[in-house]
PDB file with SEQRES, HELIX, SHEET and CRYST1 records, atoms N, CA, C and O in Angstrom:
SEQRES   1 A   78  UNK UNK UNK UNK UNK UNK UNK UNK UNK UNK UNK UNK UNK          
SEQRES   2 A   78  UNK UNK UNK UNK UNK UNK UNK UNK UNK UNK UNK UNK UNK          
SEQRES   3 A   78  UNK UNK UNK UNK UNK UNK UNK UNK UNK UNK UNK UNK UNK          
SEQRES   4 A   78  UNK UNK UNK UNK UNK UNK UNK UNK UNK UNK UNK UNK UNK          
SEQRES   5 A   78  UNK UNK UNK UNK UNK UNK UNK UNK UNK UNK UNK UNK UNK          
SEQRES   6 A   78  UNK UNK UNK UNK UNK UNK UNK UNK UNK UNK UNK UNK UNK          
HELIX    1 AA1 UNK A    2  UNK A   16  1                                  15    
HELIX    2 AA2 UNK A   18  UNK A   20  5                                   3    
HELIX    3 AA3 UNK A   29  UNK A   60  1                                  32    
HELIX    4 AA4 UNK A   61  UNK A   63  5                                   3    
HELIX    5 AA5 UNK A   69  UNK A   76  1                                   8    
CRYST1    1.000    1.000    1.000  90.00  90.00  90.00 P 1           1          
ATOM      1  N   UNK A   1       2.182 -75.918  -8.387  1.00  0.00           N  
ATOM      2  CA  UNK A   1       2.456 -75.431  -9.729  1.00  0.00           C  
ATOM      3  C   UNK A   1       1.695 -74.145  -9.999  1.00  0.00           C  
ATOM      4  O   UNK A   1       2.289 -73.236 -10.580  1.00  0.00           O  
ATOM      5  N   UNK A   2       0.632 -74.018  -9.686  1.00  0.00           N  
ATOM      6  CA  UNK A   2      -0.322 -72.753 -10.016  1.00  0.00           C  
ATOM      7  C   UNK A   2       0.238 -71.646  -9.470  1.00  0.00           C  
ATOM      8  O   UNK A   2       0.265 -70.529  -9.986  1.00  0.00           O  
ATOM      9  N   UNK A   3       0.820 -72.063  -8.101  1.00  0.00           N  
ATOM     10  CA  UNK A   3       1.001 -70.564  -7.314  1.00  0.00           C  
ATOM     11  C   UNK A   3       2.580 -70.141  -7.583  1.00  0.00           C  
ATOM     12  O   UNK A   3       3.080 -69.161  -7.032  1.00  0.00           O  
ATOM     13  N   UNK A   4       3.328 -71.028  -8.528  1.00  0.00           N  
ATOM     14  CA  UNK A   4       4.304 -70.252  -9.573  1.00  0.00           C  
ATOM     15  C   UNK A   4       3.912 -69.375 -10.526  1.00  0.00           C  
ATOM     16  O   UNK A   4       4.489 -68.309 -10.742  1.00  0.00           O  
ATOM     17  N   UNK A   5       2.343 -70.026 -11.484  1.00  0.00           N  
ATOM     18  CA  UNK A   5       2.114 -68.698 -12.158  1.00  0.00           C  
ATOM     19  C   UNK A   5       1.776 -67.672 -11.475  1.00  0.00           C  
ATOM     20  O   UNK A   5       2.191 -66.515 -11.543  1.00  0.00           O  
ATOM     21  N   UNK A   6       1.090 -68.089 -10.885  1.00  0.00           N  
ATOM     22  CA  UNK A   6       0.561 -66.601 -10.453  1.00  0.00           C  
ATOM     23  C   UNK A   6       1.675 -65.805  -9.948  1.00  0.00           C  
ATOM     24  O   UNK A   6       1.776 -64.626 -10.289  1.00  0.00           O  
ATOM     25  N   UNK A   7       2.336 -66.232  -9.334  1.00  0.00           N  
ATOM     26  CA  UNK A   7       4.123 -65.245  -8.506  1.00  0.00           C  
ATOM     27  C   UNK A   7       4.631 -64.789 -10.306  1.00  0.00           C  
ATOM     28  O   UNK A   7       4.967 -63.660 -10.665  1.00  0.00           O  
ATOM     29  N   UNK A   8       4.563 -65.829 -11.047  1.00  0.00           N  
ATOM     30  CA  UNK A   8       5.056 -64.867 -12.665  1.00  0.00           C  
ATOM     31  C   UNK A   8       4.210 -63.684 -13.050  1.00  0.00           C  
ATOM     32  O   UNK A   8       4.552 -62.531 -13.313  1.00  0.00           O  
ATOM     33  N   UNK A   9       2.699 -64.404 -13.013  1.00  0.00           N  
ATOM     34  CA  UNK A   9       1.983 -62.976 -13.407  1.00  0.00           C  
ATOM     35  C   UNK A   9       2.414 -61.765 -12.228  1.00  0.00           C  
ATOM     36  O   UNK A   9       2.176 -60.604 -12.560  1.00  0.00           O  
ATOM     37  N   UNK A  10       2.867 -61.937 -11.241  1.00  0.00           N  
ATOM     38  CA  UNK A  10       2.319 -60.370 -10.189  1.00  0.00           C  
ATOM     39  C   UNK A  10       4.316 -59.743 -10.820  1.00  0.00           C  
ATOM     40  O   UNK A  10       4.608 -58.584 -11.116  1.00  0.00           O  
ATOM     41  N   UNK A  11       5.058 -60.675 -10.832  1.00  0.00           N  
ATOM     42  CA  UNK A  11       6.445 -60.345 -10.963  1.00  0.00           C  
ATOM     43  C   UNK A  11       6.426 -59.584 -12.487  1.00  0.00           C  
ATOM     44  O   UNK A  11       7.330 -58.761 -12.633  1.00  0.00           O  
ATOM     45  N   UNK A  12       5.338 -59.796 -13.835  1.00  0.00           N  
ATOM     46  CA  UNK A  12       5.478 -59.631 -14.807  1.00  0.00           C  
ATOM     47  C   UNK A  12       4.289 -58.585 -15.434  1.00  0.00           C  
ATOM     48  O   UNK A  12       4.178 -58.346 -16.636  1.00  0.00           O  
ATOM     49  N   UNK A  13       3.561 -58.102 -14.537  1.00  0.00           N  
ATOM     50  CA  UNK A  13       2.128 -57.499 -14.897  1.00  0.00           C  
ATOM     51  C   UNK A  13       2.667 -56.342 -15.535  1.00  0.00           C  
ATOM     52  O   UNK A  13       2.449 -56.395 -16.746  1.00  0.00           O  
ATOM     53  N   UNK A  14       3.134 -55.569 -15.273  1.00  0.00           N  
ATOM     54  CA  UNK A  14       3.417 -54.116 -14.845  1.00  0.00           C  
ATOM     55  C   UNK A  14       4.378 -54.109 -16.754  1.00  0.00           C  
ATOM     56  O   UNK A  14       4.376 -53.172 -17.552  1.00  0.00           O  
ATOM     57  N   UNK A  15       4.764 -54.893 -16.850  1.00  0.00           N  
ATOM     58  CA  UNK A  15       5.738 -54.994 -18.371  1.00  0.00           C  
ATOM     59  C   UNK A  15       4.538 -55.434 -19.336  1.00  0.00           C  
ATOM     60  O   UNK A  15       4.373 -54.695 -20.306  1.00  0.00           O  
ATOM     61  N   UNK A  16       3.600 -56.627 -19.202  1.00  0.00           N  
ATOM     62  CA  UNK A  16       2.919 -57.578 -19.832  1.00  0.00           C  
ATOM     63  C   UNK A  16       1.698 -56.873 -19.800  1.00  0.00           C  
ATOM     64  O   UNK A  16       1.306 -56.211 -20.761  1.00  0.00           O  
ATOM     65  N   UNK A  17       1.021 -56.995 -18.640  1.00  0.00           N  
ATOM     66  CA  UNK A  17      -0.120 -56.492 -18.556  1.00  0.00           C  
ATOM     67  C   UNK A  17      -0.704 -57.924 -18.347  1.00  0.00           C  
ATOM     68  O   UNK A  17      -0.250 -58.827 -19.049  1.00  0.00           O  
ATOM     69  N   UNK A  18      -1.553 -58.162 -17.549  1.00  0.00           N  
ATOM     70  CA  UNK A  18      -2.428 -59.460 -16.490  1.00  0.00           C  
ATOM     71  C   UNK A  18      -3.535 -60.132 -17.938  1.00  0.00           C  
ATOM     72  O   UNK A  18      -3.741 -61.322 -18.176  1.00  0.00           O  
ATOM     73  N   UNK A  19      -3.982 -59.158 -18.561  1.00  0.00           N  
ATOM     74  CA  UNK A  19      -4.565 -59.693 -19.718  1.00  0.00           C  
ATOM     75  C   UNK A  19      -3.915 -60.272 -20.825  1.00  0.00           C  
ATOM     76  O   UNK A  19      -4.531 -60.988 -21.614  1.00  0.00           O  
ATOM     77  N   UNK A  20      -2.666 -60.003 -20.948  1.00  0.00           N  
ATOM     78  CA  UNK A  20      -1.895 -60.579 -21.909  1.00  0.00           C  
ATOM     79  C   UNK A  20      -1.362 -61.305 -21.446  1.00  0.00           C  
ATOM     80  O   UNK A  20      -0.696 -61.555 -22.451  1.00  0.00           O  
ATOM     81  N   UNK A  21      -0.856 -62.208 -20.490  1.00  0.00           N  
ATOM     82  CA  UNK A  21      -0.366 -63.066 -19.430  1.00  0.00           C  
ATOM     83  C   UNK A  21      -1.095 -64.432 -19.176  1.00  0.00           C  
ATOM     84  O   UNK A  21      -0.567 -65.542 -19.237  1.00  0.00           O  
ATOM     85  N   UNK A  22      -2.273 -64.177 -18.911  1.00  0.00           N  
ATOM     86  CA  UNK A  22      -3.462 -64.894 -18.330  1.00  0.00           C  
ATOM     87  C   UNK A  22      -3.550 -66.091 -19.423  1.00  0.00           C  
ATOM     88  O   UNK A  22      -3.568 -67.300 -19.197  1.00  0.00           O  
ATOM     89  N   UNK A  23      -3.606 -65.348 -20.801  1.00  0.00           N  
ATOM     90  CA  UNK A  23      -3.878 -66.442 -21.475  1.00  0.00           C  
ATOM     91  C   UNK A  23      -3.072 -67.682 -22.249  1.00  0.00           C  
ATOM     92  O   UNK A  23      -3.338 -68.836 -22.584  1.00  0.00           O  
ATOM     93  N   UNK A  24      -2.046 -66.867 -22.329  1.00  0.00           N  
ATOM     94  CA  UNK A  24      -0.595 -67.876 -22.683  1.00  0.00           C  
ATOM     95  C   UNK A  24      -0.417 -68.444 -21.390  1.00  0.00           C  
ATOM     96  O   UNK A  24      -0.028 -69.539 -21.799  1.00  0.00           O  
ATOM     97  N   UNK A  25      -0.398 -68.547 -20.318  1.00  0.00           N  
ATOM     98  CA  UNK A  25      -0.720 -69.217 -19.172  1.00  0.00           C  
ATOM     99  C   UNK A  25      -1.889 -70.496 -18.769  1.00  0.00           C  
ATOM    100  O   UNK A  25      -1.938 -71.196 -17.758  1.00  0.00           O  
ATOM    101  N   UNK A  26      -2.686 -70.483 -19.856  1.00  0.00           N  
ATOM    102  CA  UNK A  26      -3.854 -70.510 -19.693  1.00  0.00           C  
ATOM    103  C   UNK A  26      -4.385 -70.883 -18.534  1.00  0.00           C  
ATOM    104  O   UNK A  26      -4.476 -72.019 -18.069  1.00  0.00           O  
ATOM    105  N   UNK A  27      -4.851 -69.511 -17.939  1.00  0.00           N  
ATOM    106  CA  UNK A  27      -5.553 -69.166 -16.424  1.00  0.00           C  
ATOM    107  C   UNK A  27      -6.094 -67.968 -16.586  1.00  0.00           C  
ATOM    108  O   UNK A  27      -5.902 -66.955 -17.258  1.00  0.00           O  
ATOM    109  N   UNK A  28      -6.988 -68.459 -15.597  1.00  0.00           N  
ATOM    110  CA  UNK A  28      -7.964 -67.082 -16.188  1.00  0.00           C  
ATOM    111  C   UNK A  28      -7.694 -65.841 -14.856  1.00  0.00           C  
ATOM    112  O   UNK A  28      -7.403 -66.111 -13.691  1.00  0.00           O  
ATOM    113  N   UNK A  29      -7.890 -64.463 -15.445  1.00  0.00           N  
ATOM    114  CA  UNK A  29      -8.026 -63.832 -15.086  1.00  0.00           C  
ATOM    115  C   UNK A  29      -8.459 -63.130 -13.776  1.00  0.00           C  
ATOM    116  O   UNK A  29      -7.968 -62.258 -13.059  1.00  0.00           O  
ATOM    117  N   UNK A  30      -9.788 -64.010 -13.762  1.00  0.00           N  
ATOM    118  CA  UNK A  30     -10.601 -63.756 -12.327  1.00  0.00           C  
ATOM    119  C   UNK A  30      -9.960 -64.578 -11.142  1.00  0.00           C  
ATOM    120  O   UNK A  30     -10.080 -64.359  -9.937  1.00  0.00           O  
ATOM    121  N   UNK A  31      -9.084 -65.812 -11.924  1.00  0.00           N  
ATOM    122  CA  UNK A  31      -8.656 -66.819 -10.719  1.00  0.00           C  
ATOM    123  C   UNK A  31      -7.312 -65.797 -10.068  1.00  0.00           C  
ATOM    124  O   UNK A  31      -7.210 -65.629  -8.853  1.00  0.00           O  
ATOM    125  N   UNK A  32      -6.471 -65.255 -10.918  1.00  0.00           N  
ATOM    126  CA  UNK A  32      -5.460 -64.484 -10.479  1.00  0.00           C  
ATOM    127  C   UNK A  32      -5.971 -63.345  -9.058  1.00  0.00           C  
ATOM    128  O   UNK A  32      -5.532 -63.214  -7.915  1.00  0.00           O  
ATOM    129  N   UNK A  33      -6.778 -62.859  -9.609  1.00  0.00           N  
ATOM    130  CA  UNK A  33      -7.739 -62.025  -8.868  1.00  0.00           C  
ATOM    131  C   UNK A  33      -7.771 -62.340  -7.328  1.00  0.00           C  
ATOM    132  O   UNK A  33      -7.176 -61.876  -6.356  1.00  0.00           O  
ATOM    133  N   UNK A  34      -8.380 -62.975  -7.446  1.00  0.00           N  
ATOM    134  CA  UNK A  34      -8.967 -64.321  -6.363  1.00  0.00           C  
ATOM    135  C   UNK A  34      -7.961 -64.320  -5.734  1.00  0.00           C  
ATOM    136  O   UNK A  34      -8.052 -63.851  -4.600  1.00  0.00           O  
ATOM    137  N   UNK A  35      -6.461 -64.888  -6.239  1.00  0.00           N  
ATOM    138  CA  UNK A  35      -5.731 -65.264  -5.613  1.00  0.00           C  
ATOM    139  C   UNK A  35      -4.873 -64.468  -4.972  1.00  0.00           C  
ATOM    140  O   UNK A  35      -4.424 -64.923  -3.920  1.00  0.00           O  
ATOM    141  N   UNK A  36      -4.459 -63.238  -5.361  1.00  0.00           N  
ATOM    142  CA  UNK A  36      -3.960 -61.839  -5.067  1.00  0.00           C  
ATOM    143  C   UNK A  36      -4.772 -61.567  -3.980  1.00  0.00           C  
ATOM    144  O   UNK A  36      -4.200 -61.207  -2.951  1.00  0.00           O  
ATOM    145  N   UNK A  37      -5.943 -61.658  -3.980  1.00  0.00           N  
ATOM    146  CA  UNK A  37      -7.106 -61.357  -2.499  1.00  0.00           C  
ATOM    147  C   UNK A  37      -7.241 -61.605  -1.181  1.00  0.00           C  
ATOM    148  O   UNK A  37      -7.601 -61.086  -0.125  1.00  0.00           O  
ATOM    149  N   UNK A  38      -6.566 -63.169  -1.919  1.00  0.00           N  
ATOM    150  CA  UNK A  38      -6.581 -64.301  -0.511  1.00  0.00           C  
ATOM    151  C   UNK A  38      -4.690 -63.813  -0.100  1.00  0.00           C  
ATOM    152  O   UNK A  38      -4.622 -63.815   1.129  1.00  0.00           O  
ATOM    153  N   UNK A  39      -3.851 -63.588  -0.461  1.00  0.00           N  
ATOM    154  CA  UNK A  39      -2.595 -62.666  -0.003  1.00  0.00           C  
ATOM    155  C   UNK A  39      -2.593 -62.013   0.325  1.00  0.00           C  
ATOM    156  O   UNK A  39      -1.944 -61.746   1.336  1.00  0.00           O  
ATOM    157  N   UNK A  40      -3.543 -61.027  -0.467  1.00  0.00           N  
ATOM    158  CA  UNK A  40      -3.300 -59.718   0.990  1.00  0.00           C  
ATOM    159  C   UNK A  40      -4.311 -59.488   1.879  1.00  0.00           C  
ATOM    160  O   UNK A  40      -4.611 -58.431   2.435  1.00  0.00           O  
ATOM    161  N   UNK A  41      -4.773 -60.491   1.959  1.00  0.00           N  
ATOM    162  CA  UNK A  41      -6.226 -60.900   3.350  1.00  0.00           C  
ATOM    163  C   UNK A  41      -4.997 -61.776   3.950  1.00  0.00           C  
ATOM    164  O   UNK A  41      -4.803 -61.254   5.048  1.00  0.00           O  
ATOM    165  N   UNK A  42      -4.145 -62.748   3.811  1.00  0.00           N  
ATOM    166  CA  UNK A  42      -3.109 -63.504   4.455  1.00  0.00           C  
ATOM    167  C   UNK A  42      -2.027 -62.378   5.559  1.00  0.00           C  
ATOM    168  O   UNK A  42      -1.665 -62.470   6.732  1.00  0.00           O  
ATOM    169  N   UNK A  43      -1.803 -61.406   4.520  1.00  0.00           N  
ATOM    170  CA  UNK A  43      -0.685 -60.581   5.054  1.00  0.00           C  
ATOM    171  C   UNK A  43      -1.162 -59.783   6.149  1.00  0.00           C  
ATOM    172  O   UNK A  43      -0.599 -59.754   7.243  1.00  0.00           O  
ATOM    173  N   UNK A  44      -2.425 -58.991   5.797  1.00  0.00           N  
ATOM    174  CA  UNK A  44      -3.087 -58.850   6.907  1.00  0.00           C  
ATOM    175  C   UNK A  44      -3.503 -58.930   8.637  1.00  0.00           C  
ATOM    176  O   UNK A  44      -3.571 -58.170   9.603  1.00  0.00           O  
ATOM    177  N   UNK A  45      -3.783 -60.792   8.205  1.00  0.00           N  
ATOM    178  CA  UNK A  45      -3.650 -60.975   8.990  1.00  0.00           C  
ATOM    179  C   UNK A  45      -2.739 -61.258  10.147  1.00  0.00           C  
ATOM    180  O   UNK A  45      -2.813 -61.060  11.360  1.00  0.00           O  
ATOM    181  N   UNK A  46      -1.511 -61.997   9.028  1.00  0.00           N  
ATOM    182  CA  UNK A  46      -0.030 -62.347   9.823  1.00  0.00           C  
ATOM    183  C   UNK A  46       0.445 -60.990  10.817  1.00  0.00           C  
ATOM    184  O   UNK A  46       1.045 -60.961  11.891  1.00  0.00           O  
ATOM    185  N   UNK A  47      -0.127 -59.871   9.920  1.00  0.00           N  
ATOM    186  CA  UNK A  47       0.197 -58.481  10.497  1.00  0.00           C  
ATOM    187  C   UNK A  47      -0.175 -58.350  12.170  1.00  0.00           C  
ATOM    188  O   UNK A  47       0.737 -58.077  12.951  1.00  0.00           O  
ATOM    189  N   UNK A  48      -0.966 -58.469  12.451  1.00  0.00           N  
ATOM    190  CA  UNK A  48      -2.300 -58.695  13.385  1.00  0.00           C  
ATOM    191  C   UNK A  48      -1.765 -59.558  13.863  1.00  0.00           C  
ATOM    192  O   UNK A  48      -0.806 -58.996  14.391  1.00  0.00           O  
ATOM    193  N   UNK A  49      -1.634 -61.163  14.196  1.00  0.00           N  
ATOM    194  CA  UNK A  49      -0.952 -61.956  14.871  1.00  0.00           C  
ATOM    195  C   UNK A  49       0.129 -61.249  15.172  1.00  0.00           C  
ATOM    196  O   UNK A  49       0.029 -60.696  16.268  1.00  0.00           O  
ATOM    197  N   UNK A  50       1.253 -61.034  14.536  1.00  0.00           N  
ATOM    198  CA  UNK A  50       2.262 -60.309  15.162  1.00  0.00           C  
ATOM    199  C   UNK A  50       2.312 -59.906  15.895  1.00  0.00           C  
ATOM    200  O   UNK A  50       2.986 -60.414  16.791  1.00  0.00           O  
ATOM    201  N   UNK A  51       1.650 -58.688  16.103  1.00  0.00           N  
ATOM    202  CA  UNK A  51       1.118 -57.567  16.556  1.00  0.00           C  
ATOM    203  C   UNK A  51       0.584 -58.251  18.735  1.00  0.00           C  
ATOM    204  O   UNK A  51       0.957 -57.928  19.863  1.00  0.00           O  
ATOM    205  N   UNK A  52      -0.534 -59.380  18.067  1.00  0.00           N  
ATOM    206  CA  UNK A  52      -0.828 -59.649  19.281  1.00  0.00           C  
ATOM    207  C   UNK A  52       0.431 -60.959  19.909  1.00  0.00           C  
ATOM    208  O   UNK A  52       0.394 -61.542  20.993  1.00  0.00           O  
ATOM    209  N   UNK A  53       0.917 -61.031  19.383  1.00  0.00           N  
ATOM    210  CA  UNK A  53       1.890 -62.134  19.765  1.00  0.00           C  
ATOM    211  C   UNK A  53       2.987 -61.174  20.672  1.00  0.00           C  
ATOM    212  O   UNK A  53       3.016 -61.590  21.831  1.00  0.00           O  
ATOM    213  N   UNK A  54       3.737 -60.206  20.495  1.00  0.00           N  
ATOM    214  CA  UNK A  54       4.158 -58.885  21.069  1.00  0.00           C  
ATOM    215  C   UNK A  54       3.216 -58.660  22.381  1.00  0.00           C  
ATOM    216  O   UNK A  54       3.634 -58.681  23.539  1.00  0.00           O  
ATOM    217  N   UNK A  55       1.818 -58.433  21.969  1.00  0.00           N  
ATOM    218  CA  UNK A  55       1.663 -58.012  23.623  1.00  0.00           C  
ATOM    219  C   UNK A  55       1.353 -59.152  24.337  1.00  0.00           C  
ATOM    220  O   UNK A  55       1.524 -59.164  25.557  1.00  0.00           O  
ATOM    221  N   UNK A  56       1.054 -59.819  23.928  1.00  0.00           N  
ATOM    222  CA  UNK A  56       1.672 -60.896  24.719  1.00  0.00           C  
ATOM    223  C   UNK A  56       2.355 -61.398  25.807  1.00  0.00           C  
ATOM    224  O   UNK A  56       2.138 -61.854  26.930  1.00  0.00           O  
ATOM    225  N   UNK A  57       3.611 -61.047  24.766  1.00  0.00           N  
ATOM    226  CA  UNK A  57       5.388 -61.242  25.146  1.00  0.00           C  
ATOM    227  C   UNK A  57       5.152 -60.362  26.514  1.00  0.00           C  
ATOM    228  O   UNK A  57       5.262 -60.785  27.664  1.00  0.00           O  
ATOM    229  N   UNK A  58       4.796 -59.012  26.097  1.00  0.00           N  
ATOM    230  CA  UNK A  58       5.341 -58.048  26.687  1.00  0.00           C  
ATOM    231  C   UNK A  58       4.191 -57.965  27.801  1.00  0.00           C  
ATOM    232  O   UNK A  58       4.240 -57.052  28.625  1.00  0.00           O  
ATOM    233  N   UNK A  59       3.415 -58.673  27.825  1.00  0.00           N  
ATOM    234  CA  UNK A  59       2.172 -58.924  29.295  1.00  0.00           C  
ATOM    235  C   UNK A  59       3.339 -59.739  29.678  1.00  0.00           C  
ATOM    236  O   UNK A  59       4.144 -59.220  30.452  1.00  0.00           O  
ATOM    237  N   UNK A  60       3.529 -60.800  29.301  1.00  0.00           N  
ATOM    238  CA  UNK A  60       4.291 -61.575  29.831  1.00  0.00           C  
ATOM    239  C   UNK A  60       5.819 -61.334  30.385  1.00  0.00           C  
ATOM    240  O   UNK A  60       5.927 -62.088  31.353  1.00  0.00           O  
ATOM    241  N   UNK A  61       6.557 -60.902  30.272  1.00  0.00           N  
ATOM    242  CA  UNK A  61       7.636 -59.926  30.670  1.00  0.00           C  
ATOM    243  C   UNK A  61       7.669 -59.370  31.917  1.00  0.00           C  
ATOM    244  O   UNK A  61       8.408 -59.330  32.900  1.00  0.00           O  
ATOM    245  N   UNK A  62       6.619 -58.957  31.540  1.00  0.00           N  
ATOM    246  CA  UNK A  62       6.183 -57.901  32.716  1.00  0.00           C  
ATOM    247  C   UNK A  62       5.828 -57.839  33.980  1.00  0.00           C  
ATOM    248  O   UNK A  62       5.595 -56.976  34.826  1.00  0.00           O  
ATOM    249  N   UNK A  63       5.858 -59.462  33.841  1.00  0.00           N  
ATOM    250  CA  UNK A  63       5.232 -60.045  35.742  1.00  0.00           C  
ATOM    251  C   UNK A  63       6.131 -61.220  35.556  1.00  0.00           C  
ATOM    252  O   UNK A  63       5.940 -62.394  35.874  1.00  0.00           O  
ATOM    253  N   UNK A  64       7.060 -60.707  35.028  1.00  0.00           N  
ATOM    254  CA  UNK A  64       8.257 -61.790  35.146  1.00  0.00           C  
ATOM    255  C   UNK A  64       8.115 -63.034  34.835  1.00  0.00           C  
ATOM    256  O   UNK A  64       8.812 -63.769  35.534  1.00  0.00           O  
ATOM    257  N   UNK A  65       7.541 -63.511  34.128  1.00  0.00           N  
ATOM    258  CA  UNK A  65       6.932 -64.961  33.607  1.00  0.00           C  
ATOM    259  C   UNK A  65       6.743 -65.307  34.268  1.00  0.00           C  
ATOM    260  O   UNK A  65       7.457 -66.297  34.428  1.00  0.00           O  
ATOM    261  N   UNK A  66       5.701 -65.088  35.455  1.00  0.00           N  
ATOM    262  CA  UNK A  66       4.665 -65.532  36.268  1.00  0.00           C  
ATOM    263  C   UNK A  66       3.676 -65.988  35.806  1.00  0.00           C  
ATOM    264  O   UNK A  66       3.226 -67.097  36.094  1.00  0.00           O  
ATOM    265  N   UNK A  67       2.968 -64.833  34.658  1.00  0.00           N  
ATOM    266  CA  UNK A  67       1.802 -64.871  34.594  1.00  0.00           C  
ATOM    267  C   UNK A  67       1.520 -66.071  33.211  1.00  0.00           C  
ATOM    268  O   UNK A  67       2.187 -66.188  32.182  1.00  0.00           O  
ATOM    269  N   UNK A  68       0.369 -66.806  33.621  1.00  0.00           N  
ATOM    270  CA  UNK A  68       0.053 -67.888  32.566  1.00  0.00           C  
ATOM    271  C   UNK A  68      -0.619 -67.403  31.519  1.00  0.00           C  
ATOM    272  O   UNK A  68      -0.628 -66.308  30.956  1.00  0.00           O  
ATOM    273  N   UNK A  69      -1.438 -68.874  31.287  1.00  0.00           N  
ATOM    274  CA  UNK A  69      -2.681 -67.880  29.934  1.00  0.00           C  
ATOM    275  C   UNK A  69      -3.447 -67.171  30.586  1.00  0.00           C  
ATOM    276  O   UNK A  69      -3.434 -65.956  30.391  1.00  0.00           O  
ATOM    277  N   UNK A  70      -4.383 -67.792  31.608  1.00  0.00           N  
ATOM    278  CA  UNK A  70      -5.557 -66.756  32.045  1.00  0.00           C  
ATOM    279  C   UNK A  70      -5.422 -65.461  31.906  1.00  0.00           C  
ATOM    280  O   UNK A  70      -5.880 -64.542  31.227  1.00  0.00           O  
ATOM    281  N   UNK A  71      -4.090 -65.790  33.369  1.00  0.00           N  
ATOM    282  CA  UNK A  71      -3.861 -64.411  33.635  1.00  0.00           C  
ATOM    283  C   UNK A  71      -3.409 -63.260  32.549  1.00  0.00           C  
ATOM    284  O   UNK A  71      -3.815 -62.119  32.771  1.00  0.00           O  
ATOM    285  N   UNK A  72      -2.727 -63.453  31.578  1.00  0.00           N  
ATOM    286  CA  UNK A  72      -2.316 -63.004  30.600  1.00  0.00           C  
ATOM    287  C   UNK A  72      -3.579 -62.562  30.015  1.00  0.00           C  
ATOM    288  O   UNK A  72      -3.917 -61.383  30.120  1.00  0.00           O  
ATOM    289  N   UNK A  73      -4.531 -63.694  29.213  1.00  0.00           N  
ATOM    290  CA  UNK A  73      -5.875 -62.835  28.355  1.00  0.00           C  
ATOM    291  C   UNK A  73      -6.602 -62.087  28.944  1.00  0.00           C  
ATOM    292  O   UNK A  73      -7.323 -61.276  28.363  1.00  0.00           O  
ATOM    293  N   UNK A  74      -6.518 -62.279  30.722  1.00  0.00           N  
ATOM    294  CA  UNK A  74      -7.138 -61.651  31.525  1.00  0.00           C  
ATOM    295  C   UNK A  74      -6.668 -60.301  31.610  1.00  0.00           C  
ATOM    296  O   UNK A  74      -7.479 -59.438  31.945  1.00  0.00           O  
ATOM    297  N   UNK A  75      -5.276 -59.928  31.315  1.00  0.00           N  
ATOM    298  CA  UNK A  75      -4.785 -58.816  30.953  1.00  0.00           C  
ATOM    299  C   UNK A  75      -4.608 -58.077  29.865  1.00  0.00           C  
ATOM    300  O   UNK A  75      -4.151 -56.938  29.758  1.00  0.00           O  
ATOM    301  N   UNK A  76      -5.117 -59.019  28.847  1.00  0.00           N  
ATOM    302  CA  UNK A  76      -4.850 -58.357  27.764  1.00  0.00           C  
ATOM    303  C   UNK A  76      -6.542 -57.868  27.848  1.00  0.00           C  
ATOM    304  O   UNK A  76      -6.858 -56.684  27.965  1.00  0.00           O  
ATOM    305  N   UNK A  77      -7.204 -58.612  27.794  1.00  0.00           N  
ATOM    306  CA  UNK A  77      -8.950 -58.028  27.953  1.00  0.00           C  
ATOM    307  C   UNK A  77      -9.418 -56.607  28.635  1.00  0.00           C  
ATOM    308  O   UNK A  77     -10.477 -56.032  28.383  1.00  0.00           O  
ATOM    309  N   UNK A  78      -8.443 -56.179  29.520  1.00  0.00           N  
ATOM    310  CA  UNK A  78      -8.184 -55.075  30.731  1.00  0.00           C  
ATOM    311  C   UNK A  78      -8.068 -53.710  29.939  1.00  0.00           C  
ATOM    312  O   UNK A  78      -7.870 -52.658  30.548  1.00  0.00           O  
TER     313      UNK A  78                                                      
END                                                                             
């Protein structure tokens, strides 16, 4: 339930304003905060996994799916 308001406040800030929102909501301010923080510290990271999930693939590809884990982190470490 919470992480509907908060998707209302970020969908509605920009018209409302986060201070006028917060409290007819009643939620506070700093928790919105907080929670906006921990998203784009989330997105971040998903970014980054991606990212290494790809070379990966593409270690892996590359020796024709021969190569296992070792060998793989052993290549990616290289």
């Amino acid at each position: 339930m919470r992480t509907c308001r908060w998707d209302f406040i970020s969908e509605n800030r920009a018209g409302f304003g986060v201070q006028r929102i917060c409290p007819v909501l009643q939620v506070l301010r700093s928790g919105y905060y907080q929670w906006l923080a921990g998203v784009r510290t989330c997105t971040v990271r998903q970014a980054a996994e991606d990212e290494l999930v790809a070379e990966i693939s593409e270690v892996h590809t590359a020796h024709k799916g021969t190569y296992g884990g070792r060998r793989v982190h052993a290549e990616l470490r290289s």
